[in-house]
C-alpha positions as CSV (number, residue, x, y, z in Angstrom):
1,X,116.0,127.2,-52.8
2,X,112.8,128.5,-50.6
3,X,112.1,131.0,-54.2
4,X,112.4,127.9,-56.4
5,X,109.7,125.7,-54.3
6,X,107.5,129.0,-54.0
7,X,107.8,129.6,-57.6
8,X,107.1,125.9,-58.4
9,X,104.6,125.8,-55.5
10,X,102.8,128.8,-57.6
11,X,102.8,127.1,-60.7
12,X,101.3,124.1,-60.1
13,X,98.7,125.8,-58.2
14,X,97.6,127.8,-61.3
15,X,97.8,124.8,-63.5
16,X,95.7,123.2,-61.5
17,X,92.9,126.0,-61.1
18,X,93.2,126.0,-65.4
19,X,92.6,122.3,-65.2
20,X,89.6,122.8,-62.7
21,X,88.4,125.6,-64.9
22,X,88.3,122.7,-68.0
23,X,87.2,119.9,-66.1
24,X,83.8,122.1,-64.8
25,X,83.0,123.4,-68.3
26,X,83.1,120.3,-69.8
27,X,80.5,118.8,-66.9
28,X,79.2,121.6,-67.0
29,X,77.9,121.6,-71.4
30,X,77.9,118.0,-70.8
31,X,74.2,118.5,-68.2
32,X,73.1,121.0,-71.0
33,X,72.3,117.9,-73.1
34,X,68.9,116.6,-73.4
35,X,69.1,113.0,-73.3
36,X,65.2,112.3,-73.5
37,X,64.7,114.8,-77.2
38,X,61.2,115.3,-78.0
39,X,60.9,115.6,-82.0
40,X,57.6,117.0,-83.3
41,X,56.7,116.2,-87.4
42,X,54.5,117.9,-89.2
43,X,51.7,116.1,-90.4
44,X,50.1,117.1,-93.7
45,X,46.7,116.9,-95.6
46,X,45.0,113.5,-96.2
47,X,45.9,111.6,-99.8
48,X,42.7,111.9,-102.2
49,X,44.0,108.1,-102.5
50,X,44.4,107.0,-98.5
51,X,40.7,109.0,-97.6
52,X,39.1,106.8,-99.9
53,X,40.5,104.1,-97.6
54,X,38.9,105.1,-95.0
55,X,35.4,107.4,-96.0
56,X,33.8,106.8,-92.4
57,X,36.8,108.0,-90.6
58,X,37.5,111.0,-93.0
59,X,40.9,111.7,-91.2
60,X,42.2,115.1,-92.5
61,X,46.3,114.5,-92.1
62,X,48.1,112.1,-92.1
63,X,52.5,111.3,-91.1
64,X,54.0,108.7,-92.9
65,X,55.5,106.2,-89.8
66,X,58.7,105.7,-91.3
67,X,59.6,109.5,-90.4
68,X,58.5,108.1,-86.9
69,X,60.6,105.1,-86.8
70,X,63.7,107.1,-88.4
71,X,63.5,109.9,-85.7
72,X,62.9,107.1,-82.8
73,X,66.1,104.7,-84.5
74,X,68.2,108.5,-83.4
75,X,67.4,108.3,-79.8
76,X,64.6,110.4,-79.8
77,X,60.8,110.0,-79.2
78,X,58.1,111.9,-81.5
79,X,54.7,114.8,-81.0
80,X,52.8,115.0,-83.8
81,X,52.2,118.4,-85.1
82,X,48.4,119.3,-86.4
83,X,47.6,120.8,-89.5
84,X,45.0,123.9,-89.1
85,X,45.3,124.9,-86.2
86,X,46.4,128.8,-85.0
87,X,49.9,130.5,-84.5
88,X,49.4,130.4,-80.8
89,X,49.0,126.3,-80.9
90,X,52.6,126.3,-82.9
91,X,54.1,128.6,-80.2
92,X,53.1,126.6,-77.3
93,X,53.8,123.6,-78.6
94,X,57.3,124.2,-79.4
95,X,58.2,125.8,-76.3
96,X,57.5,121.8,-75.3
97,X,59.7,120.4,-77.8
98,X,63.4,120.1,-79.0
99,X,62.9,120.7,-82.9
100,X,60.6,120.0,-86.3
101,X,60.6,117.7,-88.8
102,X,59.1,118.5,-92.0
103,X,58.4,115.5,-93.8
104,X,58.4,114.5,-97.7
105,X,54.6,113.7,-99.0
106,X,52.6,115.2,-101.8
107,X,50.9,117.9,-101.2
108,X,50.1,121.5,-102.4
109,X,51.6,124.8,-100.8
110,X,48.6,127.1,-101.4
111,X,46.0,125.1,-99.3
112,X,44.8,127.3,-96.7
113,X,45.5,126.2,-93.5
114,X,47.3,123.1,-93.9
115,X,51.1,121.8,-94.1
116,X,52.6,125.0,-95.8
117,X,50.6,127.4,-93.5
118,X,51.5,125.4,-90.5
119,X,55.3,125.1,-91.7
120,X,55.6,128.8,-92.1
121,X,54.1,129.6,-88.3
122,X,56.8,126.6,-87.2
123,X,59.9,128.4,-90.0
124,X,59.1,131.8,-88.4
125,X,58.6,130.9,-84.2
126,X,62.1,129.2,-84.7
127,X,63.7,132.1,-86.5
128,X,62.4,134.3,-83.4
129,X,63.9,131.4,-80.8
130,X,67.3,131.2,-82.3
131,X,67.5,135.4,-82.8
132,X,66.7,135.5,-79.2
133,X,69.5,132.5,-78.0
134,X,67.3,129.6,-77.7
135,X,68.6,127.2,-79.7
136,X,66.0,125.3,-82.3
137,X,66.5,123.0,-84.5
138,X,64.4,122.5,-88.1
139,X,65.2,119.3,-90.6
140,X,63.2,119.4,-93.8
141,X,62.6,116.2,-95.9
142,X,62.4,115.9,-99.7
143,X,58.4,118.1,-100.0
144,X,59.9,120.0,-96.7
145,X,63.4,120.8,-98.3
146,X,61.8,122.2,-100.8
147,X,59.2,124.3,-98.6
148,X,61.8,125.7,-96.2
149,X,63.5,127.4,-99.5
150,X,60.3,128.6,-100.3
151,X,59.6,129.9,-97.1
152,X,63.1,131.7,-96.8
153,X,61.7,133.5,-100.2
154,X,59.1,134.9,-99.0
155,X,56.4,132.6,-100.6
156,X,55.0,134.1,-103.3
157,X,52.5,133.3,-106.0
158,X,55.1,132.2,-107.9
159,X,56.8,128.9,-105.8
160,X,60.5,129.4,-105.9
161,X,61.4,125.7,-106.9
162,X,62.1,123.9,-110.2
163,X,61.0,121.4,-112.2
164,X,63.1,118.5,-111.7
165,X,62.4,114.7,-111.9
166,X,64.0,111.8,-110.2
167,X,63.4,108.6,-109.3
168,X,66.2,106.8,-108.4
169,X,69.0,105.8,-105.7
170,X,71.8,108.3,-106.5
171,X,75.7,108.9,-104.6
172,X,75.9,112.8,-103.5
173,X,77.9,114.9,-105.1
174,X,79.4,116.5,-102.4
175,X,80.4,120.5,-102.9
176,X,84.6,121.1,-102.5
177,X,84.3,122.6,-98.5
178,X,81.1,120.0,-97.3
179,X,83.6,119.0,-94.5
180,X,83.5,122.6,-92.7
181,X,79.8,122.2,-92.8
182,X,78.2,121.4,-89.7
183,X,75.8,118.5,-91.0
184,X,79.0,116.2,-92.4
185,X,82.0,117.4,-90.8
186,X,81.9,114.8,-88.4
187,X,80.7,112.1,-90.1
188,X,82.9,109.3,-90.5
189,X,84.8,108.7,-93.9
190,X,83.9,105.2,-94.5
191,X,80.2,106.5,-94.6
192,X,81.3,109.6,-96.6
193,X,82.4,107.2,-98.8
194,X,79.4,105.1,-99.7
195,X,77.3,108.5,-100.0
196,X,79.7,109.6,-102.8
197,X,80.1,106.4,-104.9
198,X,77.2,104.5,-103.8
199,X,73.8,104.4,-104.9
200,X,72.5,105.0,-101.6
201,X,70.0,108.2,-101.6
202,X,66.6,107.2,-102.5
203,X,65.2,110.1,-105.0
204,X,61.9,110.5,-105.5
205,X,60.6,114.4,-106.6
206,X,59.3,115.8,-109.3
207,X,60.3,119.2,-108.1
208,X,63.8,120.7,-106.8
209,X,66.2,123.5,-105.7
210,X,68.6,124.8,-108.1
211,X,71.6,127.1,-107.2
212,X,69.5,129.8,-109.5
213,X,66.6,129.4,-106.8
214,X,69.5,130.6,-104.2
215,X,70.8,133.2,-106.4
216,X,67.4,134.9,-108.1
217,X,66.0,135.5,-104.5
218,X,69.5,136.9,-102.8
219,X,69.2,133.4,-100.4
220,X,73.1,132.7,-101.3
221,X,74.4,134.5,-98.6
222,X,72.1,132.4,-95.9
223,X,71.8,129.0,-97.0
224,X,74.5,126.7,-98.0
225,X,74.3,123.9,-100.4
226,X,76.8,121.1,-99.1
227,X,75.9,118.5,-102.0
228,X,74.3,118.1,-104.9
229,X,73.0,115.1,-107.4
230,X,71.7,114.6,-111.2
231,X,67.8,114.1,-112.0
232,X,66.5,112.0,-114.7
233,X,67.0,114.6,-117.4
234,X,70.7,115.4,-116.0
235,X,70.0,118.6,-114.2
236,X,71.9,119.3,-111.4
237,X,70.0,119.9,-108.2
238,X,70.6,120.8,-104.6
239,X,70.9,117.3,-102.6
240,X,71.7,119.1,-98.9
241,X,71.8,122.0,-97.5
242,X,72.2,124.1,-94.3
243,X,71.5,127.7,-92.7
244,X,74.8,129.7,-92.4
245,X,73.2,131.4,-89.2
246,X,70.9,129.2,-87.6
247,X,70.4,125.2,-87.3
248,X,68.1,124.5,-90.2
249,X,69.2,121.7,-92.1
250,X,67.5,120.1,-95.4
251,X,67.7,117.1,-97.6
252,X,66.2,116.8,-100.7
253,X,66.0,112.6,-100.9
254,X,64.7,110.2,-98.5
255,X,66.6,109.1,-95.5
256,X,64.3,107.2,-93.9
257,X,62.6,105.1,-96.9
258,X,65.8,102.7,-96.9
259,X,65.3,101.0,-93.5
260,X,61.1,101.9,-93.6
261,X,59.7,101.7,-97.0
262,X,59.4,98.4,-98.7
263,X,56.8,98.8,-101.7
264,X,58.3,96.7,-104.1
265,X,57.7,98.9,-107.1
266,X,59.5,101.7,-105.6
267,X,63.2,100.0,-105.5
268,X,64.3,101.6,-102.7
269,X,67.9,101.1,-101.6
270,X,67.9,98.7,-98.8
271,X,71.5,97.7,-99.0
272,X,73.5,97.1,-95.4
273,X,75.4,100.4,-96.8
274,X,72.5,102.2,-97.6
275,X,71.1,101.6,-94.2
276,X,74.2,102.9,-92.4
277,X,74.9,105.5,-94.3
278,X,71.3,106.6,-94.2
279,X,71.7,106.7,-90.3
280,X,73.8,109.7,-90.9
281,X,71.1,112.4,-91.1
282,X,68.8,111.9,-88.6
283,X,71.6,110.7,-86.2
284,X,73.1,114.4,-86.7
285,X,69.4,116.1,-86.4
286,X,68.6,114.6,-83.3
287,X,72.1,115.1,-82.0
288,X,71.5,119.2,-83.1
289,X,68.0,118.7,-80.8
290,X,69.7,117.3,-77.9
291,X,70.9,121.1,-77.5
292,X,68.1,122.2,-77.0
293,X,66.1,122.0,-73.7
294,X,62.5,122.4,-73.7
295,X,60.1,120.1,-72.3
296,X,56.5,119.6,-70.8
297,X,55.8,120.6,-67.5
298,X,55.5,116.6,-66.5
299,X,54.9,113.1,-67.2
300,X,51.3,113.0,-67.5
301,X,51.8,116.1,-69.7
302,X,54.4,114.7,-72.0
303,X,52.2,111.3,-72.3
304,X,49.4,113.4,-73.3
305,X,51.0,114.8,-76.4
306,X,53.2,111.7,-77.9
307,X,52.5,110.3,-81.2
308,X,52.1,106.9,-78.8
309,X,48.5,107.7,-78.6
310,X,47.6,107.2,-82.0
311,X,47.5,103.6,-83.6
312,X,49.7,103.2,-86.7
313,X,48.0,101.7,-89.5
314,X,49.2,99.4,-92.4
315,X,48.8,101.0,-95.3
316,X,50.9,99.4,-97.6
317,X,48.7,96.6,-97.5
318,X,46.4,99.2,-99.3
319,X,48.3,100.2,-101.6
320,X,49.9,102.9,-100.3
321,X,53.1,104.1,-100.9
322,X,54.1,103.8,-97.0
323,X,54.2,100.9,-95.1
324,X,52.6,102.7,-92.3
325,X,50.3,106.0,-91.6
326,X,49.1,107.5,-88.2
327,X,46.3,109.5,-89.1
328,X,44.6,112.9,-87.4
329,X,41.8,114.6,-86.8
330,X,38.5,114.3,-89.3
331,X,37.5,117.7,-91.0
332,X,36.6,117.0,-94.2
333,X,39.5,118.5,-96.7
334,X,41.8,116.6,-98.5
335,X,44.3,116.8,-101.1
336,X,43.9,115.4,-105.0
């Protein structure tokens, strides 16, 4: 009888050590997340359009609020990132911050030092924090979906992207495994739903990535396309994708347009569905940026840098395709 209580005496104790065990790692990963994310987006060059709007002020770059407002809806709060400025800038900067946001806009890739130059510092500083464990997260937008690929290739004269027009609200197609991929396998499949039959994604590019973009540079093995869609002339582009390795993430439409972006003539999708399940990629990139925990050495520091500091302006009112702009820095070069 005395052997049976030791033996049972013995096994409860070891249950309860594993349980211990459990119940400290979960506390423990749980204080790993950030809970205050810092986001910084990249601005890019001035509109020819918008710096005839303002000539006294010659700002030289420019982010589009709604990327603002679509990060801040997440949970998180946002540092603008400066066009022009040198690799050391990038590097202290994002040893402040949580991740990057490339927006969509219209600009060129061969300006010299502005949003392509800047993106590549940003592309290859978070390459060298992941390889070395320190988790950082990148989330390119419609212009930066298309520049991340271009990066990846190694930016050449010739820009690995395609011509491709849309501009329209489209479902996703999604690829046959999207569910193992980190961006949708936990998304919820009432939302899954209204991306794939829905008209939900608001399009609007006159350039994309093709699975021959992949292919021709040898990126197939790295990035993974998890959906896809149909332009104007049918031609089947890549909607979303993902890094295999580290925790880049890209979409090629416009998340943030449906609760932002309100120019009539555009026809965004502003449906109570296409809000929600619009909600589903930035919710996931800040989520991926919680993981990460950088930050400034105070307050006063953090205050400094926050987009907070700059006034947004109404620019729809001009006729501008946003709503709203914060601008940067005057220098004189802008973008036709």
């Amino acid at each position: 009888m005395n052997m049976k209580r030791f033996l049972l005496f013995l096994i409860c104790s070891i249950l309860s050590c594993e349980c211990a065990v459990i119940v400290k790692d979960v506390s423990v990963a749980y204080q790993e997340l950030n809970e205050r994310p810092i986001i910084g987006v990249l601005s890019q060059e001035q509109s020819f359009y918008l710096h005839g709007k303002f000539p006294e002020e010659n700002y030289t770059s420019y982010i589009a609020a709604s990327y603002v407002k679509d990060v801040e809806k997440s949970g998180a709060r946002v540092v603008p990132i400066l066009i022009g400025k040198d690799r050391k800038y990038y590097e202290e900067l994002m040893k402040k911050i949580n991740g990057v946001l490339f927006p969509g806009g219209a600009t060129f890739f061969n300006q010299s030092n502005g949003y392509a130059d800047a993106a590549q510092h940003i592309y290859e500083i978070a390459q060298e924090f992941n390889d070395a464990g320190d988790y950082f997260p990148i989330f390119g937008t419609c212009l930066g979906f298309q520049l991340i690929i271009i990066l990846a290739s190694g930016r050449g004269t010739v820009e690995n992207r395609s011509t491709c027009r849309s501009y329209t609200n489209l479902p996703l197609i999604f690829d046959s495994d999207f569910r193992n991929s980190k961006m949708f396998r936990d998304v919820p499949e009432n939302m899954i739903h209204v991306l794939a039959n829905e008209n939900v994604t608001v399009n609007y590019h006159r350039y994309c990535i093709l699975e021959s973009n992949l292919q021709n540079f040898n990126l197939i093995n790295d990035w993974r396309p998890t959906s896809y869609g149909y332009d104007d002339n049918h031609i089947k582009f890549i909607a979303t994708y993902e890094h295999r390795r580290y925790p880049f993430y890209a979409v090629q439409f416009h998340p943030e347009k449906s609760s932002f972006e309100w120019k009539l003539s555009k026809n965004y999708a502003h449906s109570i569905n296409a809000v929600k399940a619009n909600r589903v990629f930035m919710d996931f990139f800040v989520s991926e940026c919680r993981r990460n925990t950088h930050g400034f050495q105070d307050a006063n520091e953090e205050n400094k840098y926050l987009i907070y500091n700059y006034p947004a302006v109404f620019t729809g009112v001009l006729g501008s395709a946003f709503h709203e702009c914060y601008f940067f820095e005057p220098r004189g070069t802008v973008s036709k």
